[in-house]
C-alpha positions as CSV (number, residue, x, y, z in Angstrom):
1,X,-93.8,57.5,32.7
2,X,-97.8,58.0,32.0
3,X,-99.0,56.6,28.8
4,X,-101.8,58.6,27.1
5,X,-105.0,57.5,25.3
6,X,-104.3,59.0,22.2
7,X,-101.4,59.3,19.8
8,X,-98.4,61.6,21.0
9,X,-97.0,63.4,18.2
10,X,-94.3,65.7,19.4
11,X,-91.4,66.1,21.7
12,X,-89.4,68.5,23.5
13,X,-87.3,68.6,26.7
14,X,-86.2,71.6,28.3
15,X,-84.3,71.1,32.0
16,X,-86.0,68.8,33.4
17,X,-89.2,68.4,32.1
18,X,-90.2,66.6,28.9
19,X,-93.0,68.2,27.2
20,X,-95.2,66.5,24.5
21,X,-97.9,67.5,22.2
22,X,-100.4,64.9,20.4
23,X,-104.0,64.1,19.6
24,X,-104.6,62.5,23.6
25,X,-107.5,64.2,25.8
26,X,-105.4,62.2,28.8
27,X,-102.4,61.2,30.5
28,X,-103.6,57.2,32.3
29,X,-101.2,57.5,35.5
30,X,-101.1,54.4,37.7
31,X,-104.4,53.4,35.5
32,X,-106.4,56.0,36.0
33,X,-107.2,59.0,33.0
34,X,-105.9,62.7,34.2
35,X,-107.2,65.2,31.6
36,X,-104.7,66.8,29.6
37,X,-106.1,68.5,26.6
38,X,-103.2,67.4,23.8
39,X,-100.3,68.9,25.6
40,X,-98.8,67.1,28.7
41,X,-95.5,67.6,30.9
42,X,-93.5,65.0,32.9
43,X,-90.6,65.4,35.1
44,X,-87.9,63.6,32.9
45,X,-86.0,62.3,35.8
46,X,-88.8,60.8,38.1
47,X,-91.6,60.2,35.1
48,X,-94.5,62.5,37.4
49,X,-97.1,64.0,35.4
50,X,-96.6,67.8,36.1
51,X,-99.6,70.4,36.9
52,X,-98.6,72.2,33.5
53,X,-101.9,71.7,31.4
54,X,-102.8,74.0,28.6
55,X,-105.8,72.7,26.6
56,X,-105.6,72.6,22.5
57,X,-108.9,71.7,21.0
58,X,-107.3,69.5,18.1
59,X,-104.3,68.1,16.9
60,X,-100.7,69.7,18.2
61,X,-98.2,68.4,15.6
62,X,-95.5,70.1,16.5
63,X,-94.5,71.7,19.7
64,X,-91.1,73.7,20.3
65,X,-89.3,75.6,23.3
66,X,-87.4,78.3,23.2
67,X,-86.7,80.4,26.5
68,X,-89.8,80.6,28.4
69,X,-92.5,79.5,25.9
70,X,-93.7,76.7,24.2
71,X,-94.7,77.2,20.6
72,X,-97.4,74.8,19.6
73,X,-98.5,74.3,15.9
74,X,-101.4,72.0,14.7
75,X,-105.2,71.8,13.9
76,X,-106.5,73.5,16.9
77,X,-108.5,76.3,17.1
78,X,-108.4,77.2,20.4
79,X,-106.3,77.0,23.0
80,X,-107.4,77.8,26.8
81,X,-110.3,78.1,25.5
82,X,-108.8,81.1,23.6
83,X,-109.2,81.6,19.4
84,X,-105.6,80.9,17.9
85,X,-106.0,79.6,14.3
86,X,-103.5,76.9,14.2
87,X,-100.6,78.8,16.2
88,X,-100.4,79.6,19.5
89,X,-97.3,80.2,22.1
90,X,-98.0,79.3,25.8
91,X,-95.9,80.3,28.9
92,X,-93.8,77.4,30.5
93,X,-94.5,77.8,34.1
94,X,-98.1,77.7,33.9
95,X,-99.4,77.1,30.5
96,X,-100.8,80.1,29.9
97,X,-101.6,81.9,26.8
98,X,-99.5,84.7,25.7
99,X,-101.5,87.2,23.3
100,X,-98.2,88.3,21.1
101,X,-98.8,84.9,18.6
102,X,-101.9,85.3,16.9
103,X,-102.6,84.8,13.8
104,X,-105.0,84.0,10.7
105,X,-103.5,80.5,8.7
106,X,-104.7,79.4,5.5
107,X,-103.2,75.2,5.4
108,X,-101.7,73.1,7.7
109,X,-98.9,74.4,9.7
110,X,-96.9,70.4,9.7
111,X,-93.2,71.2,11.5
112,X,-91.8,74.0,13.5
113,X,-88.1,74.7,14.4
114,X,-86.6,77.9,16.5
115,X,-83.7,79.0,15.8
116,X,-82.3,82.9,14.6
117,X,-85.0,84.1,16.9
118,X,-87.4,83.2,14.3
119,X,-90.0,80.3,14.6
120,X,-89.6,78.8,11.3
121,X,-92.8,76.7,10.1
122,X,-93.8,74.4,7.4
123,X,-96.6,72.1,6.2
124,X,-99.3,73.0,3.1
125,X,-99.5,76.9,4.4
126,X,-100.5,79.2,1.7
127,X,-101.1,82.7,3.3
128,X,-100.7,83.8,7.3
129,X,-102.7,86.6,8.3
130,X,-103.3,87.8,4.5
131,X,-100.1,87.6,3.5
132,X,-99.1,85.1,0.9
133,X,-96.6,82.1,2.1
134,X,-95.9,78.8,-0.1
135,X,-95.4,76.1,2.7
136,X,-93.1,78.1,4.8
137,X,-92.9,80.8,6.7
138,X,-91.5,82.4,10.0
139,X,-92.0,84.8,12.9
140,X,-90.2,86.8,15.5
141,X,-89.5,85.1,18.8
142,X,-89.8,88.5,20.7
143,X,-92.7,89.6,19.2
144,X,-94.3,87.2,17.1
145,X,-94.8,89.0,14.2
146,X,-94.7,87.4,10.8
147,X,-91.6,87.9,9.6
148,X,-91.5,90.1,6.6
149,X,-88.2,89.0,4.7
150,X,-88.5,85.3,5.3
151,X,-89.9,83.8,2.3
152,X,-88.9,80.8,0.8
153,X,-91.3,78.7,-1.6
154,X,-91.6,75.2,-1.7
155,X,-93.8,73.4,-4.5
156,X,-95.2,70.9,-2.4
157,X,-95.7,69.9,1.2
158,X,-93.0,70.3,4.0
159,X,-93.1,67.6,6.4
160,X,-89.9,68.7,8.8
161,X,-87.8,71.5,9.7
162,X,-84.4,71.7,11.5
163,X,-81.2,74.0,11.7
164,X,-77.5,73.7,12.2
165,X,-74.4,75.4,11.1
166,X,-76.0,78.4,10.1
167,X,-78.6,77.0,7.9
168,X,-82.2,76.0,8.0
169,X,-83.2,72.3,6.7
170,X,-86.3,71.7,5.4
171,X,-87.7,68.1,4.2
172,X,-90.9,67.0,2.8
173,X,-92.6,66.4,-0.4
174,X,-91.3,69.1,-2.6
175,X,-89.4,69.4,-5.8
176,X,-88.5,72.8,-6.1
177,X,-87.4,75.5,-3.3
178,X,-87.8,78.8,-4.6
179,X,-88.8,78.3,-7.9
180,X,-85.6,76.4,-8.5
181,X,-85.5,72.5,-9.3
182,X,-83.2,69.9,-8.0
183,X,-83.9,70.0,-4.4
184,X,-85.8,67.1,-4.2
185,X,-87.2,66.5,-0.6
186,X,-84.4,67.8,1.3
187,X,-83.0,71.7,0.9
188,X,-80.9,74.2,2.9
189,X,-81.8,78.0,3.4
190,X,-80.2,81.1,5.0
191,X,-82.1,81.9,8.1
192,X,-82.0,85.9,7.4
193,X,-82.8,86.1,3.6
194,X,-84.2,82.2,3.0
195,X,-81.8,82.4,0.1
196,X,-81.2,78.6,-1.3
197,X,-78.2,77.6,-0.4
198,X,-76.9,76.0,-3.4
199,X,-74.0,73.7,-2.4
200,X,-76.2,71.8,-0.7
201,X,-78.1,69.3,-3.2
202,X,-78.0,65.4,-1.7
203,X,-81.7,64.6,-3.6
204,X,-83.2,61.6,-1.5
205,X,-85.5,59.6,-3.2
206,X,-88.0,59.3,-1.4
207,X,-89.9,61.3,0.4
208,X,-88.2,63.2,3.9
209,X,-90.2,62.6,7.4
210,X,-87.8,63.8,10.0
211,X,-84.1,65.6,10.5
212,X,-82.0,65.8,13.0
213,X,-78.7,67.9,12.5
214,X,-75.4,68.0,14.3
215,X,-72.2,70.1,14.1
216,X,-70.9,67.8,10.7
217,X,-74.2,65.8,9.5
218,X,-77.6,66.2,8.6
219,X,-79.7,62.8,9.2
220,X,-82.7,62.3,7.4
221,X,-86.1,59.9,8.1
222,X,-87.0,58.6,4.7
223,X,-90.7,56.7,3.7
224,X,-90.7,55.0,0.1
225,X,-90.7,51.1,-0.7
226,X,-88.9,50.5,2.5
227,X,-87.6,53.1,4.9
228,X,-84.1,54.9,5.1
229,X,-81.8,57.0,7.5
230,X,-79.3,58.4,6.1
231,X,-76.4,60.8,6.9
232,X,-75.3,63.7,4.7
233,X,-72.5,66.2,4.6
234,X,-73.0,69.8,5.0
235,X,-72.1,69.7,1.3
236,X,-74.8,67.6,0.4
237,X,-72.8,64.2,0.1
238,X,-74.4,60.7,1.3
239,X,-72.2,59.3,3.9
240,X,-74.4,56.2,4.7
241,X,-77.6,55.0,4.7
242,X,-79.8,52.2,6.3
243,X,-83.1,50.4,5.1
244,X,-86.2,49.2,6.8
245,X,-88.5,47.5,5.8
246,X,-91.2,50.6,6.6
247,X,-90.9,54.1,6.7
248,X,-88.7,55.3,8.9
249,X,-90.8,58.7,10.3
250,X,-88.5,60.0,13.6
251,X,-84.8,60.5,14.1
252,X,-82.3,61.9,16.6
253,X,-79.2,61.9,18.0
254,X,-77.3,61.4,21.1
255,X,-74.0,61.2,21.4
256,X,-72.3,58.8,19.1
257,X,-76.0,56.7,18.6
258,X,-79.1,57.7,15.9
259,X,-82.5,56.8,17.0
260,X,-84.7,55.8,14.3
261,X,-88.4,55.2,14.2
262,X,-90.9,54.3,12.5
263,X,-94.0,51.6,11.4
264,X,-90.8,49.4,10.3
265,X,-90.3,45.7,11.9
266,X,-87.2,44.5,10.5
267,X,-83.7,46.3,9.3
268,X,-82.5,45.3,5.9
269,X,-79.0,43.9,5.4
270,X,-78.5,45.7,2.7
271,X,-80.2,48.4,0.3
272,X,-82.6,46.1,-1.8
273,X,-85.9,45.7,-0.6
274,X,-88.9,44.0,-2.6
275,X,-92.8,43.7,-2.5
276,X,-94.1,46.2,-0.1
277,X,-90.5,46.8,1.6
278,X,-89.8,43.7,2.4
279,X,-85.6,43.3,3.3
280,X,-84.2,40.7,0.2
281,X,-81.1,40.1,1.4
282,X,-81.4,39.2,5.2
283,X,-82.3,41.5,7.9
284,X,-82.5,42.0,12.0
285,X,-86.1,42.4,13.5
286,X,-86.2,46.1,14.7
287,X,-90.1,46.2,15.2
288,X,-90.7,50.2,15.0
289,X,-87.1,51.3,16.9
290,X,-83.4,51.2,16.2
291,X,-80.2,52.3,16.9
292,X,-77.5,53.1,14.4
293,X,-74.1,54.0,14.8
294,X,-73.5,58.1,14.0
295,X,-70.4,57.3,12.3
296,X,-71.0,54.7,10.0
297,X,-74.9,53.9,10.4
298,X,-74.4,50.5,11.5
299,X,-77.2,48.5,13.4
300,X,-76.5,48.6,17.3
301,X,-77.3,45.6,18.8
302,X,-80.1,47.9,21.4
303,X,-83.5,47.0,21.0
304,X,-86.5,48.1,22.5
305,X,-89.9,46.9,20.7
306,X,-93.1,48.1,20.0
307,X,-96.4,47.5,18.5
308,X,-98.7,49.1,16.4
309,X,-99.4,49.7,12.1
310,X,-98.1,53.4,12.8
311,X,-95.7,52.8,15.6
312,X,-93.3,55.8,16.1
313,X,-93.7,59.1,14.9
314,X,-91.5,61.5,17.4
315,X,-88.4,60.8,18.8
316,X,-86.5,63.3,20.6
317,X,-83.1,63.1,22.6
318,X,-81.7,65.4,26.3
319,X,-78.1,65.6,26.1
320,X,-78.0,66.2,29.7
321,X,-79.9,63.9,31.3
322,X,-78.8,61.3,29.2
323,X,-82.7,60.3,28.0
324,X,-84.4,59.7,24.5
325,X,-88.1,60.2,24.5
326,X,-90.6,57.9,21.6
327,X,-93.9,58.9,21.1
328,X,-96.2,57.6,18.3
329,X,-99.5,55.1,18.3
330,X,-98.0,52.0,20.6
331,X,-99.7,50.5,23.3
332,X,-96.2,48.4,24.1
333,X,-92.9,48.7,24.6
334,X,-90.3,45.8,25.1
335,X,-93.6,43.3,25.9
336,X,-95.1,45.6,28.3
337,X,-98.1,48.2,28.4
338,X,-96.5,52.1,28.0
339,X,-99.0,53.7,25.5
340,X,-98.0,55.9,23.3
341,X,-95.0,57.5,25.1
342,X,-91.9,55.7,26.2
343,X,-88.8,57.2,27.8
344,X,-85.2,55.3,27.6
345,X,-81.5,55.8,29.4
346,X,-79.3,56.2,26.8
């Protein structure tokens, strides 16, 4: 796989191609830089940068594919060279820009999830296109309008968006959803009508970074003093939980594992953690990646190290080719040079 000289954010396969979105101006294949203006593809199977190579002028923080698009979100301003404030959709054959996702955004679009045919978004988003919007919004797939009925509040930032089982999960910052308190950091909406939905309540403690949502569970990537994944119910119940010893800031899942990661180095024993995060009662060094078990979020004994203070801030997982994908701010995995995107067999 190419590494790239700056930090790779986001990740998304799709056949069999794996698509990533960052802050990196280029992809450093067999040592030598090959622009690539914060969006990059790779042939999953073989690791060969692809000609696909639409240029963002700043950060893309989140990046999402649904049929024949990608949906990119971030703090760009342009895109082929194009005006698109923040949003843009670009073709997957060839990069190019379609015109039917424009838009004005007042804050930071942060996460982006398509599901419903809607492109749901979060982050610190107060208005698109004139049109008031509290940290979430959405838009039509087909035609990517603003959608009109979707609009849940949130009363602070939202870090993460997923969906599952007929719901939309949002994580983040927040205290309220709607106006209504007690869904502290993690909340469920309808898709349609983004009513709350109210049996689901689990209240992390700590501030959510990542989810990743199955058929029967809802995983979460938790900072705070010392990191946690955790499993919930569709009704809102904790069925386990791990601890670092840092935030945990990426999960997925694949089969029966969860892939945590994060700017963590060790996983804790147990739940306590001390000064700074540090593990109390014993731990296993698991510098900035782990593997849990789905069921009962014990530590596998895989291990595949990196470096780095922020370490790894996407993770995603392909089903079908059996591959999980890491990107973040490492220059090294498992003792040798692959910066800032790894790619392992599961």
């Amino acid at each position: 796989m190419p590494s790239f000289n700056g930090a790779v954010l986001s990740i998304a396969y799709a056949k069999n191609v794996v698509y990533v979105g960052g802050d990196f101006t280029a992809a450093i294949v067999n040592g030598k830089p090959v622009a690539r203006g914060r969006l990059a593809a790779m042939d999953a199977r073989t690791g060969a940068l692809l000609p696909w190579a639409p240029v963002a002028d700043g950060r893309v923080k989140a990046l999402v594919v649904s049929g024949s698009s990608a949906y990119l979100a971030g703090d760009f301003t342009t895109v082929g060279g194009q005006k698109r404030d923040s949003l843009a959709r670009v073709d997957l054959a060839d990069g190019a820009l379609h015109s039917t996702f424009k838009h004005a955004v007042s804050g930071r679009p942060m996460a982006a999830f398509a599901a419903h045919g809607r492109l749901y978004v979060g982050g610190t988003i107060t208005a698109v296109d004139g049109q008031p919007r509290t940290r979430l919004a959405a838009f039509s797939l087909s035609s990517g309008k603003l959608d009109a009925g979707w609009r849940p509040t949130a009363d602070d930032q939202v870090e993460t968006i997923a969906a599952g089982g007929g719901r939309i999960y949002v994580g983040g910052k927040f205290h309220k959803i709607n106006g209504l308190p007690g869904y502290d950091r993690l909340a469920a909406l309808d898709p349609a009508g983004a009513a709350v939905v109210a049996g689901f309540k689990p209240r992390p403690p700590v501030i959510t970074y990542a989810l990743a949502v199955t058929g029967d569970a809802v995983f979460s990537a938790h900072g705070g003093q010392g990191g946690r994944v955790s499993r919930y119910t569709p009704d809102g119940a904790l069925k386990w939980s791990a601890t670092f010893d840092g935030d945990a800031q990426a999960v997925t899942v694949l089969g029966d594992s969860v892939y945590a990661g994060g700017h963590f180095d060790r996983a804790c024993s147990t739940a306590r953690t001390g000064s700074q995060g540090a593990c109390v009662d014993g731990s296993d060094n698991r510098i900035k990646l782990a593997a849990l078990s789905a069921a009962d979020g014990h530590l596998l004994d895989w291990t595949a190290d990196a470096n780095g203070v922020e370490g790894v801030l996407a993770l995603a997982g392909s089903a079908k080719l059996g591959k999980v994908g890491m990107g973040g701010a490492f220059t090294t995995v498992e003792g040798r040079q692959q910066k800032r995107f790894a790619q392992f067999s599961a």
